[in-house]
C-alpha positions as CSV (number, residue, x, y, z in Angstrom):
1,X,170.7,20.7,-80.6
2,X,166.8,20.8,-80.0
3,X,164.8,19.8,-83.0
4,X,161.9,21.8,-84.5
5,X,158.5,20.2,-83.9
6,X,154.9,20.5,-85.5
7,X,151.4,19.0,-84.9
8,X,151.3,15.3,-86.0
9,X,147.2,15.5,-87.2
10,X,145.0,18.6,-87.7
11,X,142.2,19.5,-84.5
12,X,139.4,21.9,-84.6
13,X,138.3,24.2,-81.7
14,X,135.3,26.7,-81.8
15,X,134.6,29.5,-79.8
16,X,133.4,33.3,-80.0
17,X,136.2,36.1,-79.9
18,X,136.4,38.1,-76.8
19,X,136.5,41.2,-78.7
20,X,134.6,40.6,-81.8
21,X,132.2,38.2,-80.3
22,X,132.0,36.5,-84.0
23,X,131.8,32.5,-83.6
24,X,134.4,31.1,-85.1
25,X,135.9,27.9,-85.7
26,X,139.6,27.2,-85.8
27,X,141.7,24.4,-87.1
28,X,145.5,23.6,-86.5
29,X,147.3,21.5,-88.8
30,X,150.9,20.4,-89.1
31,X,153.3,22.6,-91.2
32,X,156.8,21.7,-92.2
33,X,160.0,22.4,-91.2
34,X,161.0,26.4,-91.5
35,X,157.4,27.2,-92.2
36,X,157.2,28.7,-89.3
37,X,153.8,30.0,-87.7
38,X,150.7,31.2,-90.3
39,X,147.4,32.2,-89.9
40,X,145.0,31.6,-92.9
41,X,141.6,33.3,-93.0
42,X,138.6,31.5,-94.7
43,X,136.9,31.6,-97.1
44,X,139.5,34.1,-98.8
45,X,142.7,32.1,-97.9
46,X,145.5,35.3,-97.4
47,X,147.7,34.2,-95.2
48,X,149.5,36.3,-91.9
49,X,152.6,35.0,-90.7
50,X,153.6,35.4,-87.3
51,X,156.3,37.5,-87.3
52,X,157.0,41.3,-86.2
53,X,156.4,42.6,-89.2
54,X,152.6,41.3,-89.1
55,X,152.0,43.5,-85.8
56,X,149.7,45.9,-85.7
57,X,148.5,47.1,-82.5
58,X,148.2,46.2,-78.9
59,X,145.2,47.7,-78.5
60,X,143.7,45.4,-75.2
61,X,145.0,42.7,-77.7
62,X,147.6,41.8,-80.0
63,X,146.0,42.3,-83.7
64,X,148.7,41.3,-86.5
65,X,147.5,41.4,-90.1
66,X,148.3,41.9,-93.7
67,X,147.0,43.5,-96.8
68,X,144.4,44.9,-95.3
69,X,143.1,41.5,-93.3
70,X,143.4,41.7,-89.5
71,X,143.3,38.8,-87.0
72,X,142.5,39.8,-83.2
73,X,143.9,38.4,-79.8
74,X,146.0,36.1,-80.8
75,X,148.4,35.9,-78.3
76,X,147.2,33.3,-75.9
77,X,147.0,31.1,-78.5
78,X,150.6,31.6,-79.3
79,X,151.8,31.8,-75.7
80,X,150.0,28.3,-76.1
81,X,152.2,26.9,-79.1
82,X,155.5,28.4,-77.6
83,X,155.1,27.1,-74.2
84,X,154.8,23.6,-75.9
85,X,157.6,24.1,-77.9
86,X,155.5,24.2,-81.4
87,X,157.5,26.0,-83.9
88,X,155.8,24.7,-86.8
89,X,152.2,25.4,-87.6
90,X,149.1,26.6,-90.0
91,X,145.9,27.8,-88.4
92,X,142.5,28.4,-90.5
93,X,139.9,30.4,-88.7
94,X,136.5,31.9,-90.6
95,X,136.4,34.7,-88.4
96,X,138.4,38.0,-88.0
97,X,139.3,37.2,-84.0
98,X,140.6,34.3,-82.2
99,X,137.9,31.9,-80.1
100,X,138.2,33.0,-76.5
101,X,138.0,30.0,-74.7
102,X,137.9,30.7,-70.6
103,X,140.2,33.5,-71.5
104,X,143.3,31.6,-70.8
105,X,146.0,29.4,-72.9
106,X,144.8,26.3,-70.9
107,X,142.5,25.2,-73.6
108,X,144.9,25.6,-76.2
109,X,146.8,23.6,-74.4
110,X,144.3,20.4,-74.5
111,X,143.6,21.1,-78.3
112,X,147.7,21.1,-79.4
113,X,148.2,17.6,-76.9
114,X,145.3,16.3,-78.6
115,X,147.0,16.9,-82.1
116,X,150.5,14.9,-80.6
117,X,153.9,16.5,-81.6
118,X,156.1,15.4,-84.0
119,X,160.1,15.9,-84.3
120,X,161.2,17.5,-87.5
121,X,164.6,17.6,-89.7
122,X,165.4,20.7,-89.0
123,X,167.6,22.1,-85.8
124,X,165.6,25.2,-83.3
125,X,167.7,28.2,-83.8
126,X,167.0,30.7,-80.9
127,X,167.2,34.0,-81.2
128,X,170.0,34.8,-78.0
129,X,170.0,38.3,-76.2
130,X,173.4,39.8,-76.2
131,X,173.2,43.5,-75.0
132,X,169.9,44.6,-72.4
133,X,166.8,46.1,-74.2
134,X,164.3,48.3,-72.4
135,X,161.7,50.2,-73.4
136,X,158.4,52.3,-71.1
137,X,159.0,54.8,-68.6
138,X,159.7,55.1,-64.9
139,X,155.8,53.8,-63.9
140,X,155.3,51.1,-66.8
141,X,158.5,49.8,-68.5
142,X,159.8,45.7,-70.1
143,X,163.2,44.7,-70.5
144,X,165.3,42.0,-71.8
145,X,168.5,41.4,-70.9
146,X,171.4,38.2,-71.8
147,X,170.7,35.0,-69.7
148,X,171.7,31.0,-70.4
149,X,167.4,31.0,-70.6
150,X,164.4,32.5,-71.1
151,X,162.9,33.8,-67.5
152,X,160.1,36.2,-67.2
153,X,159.9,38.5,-64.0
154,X,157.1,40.3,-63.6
155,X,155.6,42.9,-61.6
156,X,152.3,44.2,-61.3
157,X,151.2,47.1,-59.0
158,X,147.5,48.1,-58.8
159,X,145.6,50.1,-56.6
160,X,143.1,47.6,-55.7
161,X,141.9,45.7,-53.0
162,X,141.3,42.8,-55.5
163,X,144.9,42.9,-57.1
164,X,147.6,45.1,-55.4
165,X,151.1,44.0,-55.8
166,X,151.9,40.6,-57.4
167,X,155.4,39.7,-58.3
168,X,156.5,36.4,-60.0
169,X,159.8,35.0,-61.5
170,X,159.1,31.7,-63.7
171,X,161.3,30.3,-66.2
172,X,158.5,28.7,-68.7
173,X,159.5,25.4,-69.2
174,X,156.4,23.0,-70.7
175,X,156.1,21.4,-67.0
176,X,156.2,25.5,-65.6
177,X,154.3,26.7,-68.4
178,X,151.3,24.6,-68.4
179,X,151.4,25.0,-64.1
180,X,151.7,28.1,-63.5
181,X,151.0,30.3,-66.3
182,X,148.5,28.4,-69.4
183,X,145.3,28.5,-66.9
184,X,145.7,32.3,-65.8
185,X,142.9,34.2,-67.3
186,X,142.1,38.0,-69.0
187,X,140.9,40.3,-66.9
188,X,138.8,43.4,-66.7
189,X,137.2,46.0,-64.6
190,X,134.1,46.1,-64.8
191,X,133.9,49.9,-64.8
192,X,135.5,49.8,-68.4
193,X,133.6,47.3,-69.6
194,X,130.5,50.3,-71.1
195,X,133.3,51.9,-72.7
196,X,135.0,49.3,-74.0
197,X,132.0,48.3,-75.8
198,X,131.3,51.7,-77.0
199,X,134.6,51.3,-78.8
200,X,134.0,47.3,-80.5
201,X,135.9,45.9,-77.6
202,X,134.7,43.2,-75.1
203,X,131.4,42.4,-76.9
204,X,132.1,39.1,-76.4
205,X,133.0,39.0,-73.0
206,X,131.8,37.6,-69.7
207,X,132.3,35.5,-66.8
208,X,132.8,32.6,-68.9
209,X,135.9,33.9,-70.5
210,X,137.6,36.5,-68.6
211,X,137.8,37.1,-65.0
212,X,135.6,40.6,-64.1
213,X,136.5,42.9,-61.2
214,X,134.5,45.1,-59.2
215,X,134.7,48.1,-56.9
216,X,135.7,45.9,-54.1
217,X,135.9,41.9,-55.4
218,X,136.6,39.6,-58.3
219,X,132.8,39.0,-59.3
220,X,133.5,35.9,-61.1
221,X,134.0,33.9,-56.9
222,X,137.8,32.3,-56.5
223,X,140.9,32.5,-58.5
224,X,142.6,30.1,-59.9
225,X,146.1,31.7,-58.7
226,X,146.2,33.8,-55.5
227,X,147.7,36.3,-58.2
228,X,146.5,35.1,-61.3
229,X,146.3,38.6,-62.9
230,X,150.3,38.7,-62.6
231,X,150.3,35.2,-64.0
232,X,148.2,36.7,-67.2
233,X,150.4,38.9,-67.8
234,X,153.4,37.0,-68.5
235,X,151.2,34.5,-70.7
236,X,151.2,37.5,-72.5
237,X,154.7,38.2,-72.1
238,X,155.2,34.6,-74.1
239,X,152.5,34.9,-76.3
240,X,154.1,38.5,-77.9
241,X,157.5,37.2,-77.9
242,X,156.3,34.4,-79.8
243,X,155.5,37.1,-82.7
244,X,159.6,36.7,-83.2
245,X,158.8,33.4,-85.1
246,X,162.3,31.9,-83.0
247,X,162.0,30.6,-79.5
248,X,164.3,33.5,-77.4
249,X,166.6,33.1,-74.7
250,X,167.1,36.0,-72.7
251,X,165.9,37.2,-68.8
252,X,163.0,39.6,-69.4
253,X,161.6,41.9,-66.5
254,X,158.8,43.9,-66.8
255,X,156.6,46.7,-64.3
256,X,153.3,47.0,-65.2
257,X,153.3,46.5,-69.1
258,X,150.9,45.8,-71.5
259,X,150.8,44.6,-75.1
260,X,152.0,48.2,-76.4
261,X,155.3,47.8,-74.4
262,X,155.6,44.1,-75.3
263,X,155.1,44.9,-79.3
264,X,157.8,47.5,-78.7
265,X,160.5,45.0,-77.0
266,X,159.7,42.7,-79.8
267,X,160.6,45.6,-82.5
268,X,163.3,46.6,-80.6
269,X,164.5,42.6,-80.5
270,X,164.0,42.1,-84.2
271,X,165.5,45.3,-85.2
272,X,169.2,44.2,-83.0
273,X,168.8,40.9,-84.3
274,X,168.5,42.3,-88.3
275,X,171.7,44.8,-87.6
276,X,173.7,41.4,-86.0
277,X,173.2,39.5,-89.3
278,X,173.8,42.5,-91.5
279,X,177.2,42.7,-89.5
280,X,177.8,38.9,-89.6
281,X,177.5,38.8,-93.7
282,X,179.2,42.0,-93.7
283,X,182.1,39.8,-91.8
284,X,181.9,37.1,-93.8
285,X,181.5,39.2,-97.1
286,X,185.1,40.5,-96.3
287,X,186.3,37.4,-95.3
288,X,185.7,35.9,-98.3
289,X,187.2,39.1,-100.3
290,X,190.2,38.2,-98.4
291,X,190.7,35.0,-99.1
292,X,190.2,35.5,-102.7
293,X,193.3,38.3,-102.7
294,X,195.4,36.1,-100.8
295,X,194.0,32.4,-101.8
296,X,193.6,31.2,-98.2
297,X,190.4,29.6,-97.9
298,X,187.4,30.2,-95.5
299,X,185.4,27.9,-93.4
């Protein structure tokens, strides 16, 4: 059985939030066993845990938050810490958003290697799909479905000369995930980007940290994938799932979803999971009851 791991010595990043563009300065350090994943905001200290309950929207980002405090685009970061099997982990930022890096996990990447990993008492317990989950519609739709791992197949259909149809199937190992899928940046169209801004979105963006597109062209010169925008999206695929708080093992598809669709597979996740354990200690509740009638013991 897989041990949980942590960070073995605390690392500082710094960076301006895509969204926000608020500097901000972000520091990792190791948490223990069954702590799970934590966000604490300076100077204040509350703390959000990464968890479904924390979500709030997937509004061109996944924002979760609590009691009133909200933290912005968070899940590259995570897709980061899951995709390096990190299950253990307190992050302090002084800012309300995430630093933005090159828009990618691939940075995040760097910083956790440069913290090392430690092995930790306590055994992984993933969170296995045993009946299919789907949510969206005909045109934009995820889906999970029981498999012996976790694979990610994705399409993505736009009508653009610069993106088109892109279709990849990856299972995210480390080796995969840092690859394939950790260096594949954000994107935008560059159309949306007045807009955007008119609503508190992208004000930190640019051709540093996201990849921009055009009428006709990706302005920003080559790609670092042939289909790198596909290969975004699943980093986001991991990076929401990783809101669970439990590494999952399951075969998700997906047709042009966003983080809306991905916050709704993870409710819909968590939700099954919840009803499985209130049937197990149901089980085991009447189990017990038995046993107690009749004086055969459990276990």
């Amino acid at each position: 059985m897989e041990r949980q791991h942590t960070i073995e010595r605390p690392v500082t990043c710094r960076g301006v939030g895509l969204h926000t563009g608020v500097a901000v300065s972000m520091t990792l350090r190791p948490a223990p066993a069954d702590h799970g994943m934590c966000f604490r905001i300076l100077p204040e200290g509350v703390e959000v845990s990464v968890q479904p309950e924390s979500l709030i929207n997937g509004y061109y980002a996944t924002t979760i938050g609590w009691d009133g405090i909200q933290i912005q685009t968070v899940e590259h970061f995570l897709a980061a810490a899951r995709g390096l099997g990190i299950d253990n982990l307190e992050v302090e930022i002084d800012a309300p958003e995430l630093p933005a890096m090159d828009g990618s996990a691939a940075p995040f990447v760097s910083l956790l290697y440069s913290a090392g990993r430690v092995a930790q008492d306590a055994v992984r317990r993933p969170l296995r799909i045993t009946e299919p989950i789907r949510v969206g519609d005909e045109a934009r739709w995820i889906q999970i479905a029981p498999a012996s791992e976790l694979r990610i197949s994705y399409t993505l259909d736009l009508d653009h000369p610069a993106v088109g149809v892109q279709v990849v199937s990856v299972v995210p190992t480390e080796a995969r995930f840092v690859d394939e899928v950790a260096s594949a940046r954000t994107y935008g169209f560059l159309k949306d980007l007045e807009l955007l801004r008119q609503q508190g979105l992208a004000r930190g963006g640019s051709l540093e940290n996201a990849v921009v597109v055009g009428e006709e062209r990706v302005l920003n010169g080559s790609l670092r994938f042939r289909d790198e925008f596909v290969r975004h999206k699943i980093l986001d695929v991991i990076g929401d799932l990783a809101l669970l708080g439990r590494p999952i093992v399951g075969h998700v598809v997906a047709r042009n979803a966003g983080h809306e669709l991905n916050h709704r597979l993870v409710r819909g996740i968590a939700q099954r999971a919840r009803q499985r354990d209130d049937r197990l200690a149901a089980g085991a509740g009447r189990a017990t009851r038995v046993a107690r009638r009749t004086g055969v013991a459990t276990g």
